[in-house]
N, C-alpha and C positions, 0 to 999 in steps of 0.2 A: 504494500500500500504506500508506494512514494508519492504517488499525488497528496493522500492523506498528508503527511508530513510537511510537503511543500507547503499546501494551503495553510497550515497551522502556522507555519515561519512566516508566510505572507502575511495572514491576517496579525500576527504579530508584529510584525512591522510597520505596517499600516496603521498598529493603534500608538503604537511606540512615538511616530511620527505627528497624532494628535495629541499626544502628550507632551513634547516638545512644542505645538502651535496654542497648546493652554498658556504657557508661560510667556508667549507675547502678551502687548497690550492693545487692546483692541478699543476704540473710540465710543463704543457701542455695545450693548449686552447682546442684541440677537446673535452676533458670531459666534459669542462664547454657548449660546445655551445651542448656538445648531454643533459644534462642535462635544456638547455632552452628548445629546442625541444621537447624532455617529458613533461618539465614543459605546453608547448604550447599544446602540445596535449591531453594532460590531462586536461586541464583546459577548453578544448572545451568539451569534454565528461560531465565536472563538467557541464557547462551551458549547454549541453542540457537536462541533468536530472531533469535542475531547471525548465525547461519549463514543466516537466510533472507533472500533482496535482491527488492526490485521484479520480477527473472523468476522470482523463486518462482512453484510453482502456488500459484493460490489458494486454494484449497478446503483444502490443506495449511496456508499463511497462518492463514486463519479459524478453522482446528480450533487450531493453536496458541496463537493469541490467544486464544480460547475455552479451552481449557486451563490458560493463565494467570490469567486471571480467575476461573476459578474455585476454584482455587489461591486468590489471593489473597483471593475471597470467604470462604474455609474458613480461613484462618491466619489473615486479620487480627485479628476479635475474639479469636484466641489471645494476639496481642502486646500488646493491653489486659488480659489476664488477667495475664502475667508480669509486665508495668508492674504491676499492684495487688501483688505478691508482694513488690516492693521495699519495702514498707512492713509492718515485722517483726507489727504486731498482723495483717495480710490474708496473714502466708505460710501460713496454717492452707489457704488457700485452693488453692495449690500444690505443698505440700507435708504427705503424709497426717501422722499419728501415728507414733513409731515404735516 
């Protein structure tokens, strides 16, 4: 089960790296709270991967993996958007008018 494996290091790093975008400073609270949010939802994907071992079915495996990835295909360019919001001239960009 190396896909297992991989995904588990992906999703690990993935959250690793909103961990380090918590400790910017952001101009505005929505970044921070869509950045728990991910963090939350991502960390649920992380436990359900831990629940699967080597006698997993496969086919459950792969849909997982498959799942996460594309997860993380969908959010990542999100956490380069919040990064730009850290920088008060680009929070127009995450945060409307009010």
């Amino acid at each position: 089960m190396q896909c297992l494996e991989y995904s588990k290091r992906r999703l690990a790093a993935f959250l690793e790296e909103i961990q380090h975008l918590k400790g910017s400073e952001f101009p505005y609270a929505h970044s921070e709270h869509a950045l728990e949010l991910i963090e939350h939802w991502f960390s649920g994907y992380l436990t359900q991967l831990g629940k699967l071992t080597a006698g997993s079915d496969a086919s459950t495996v792969r849909a997982a993996c498959a799942a996460e990835l594309t997860g993380l295909f969908e959010y990542l360019p999100l956490l380069g958007f919040i990064l730009r919001s850290t920088n008060p001239r680009n929070a127009f960009e995450f945060h409307g008018p009010s």
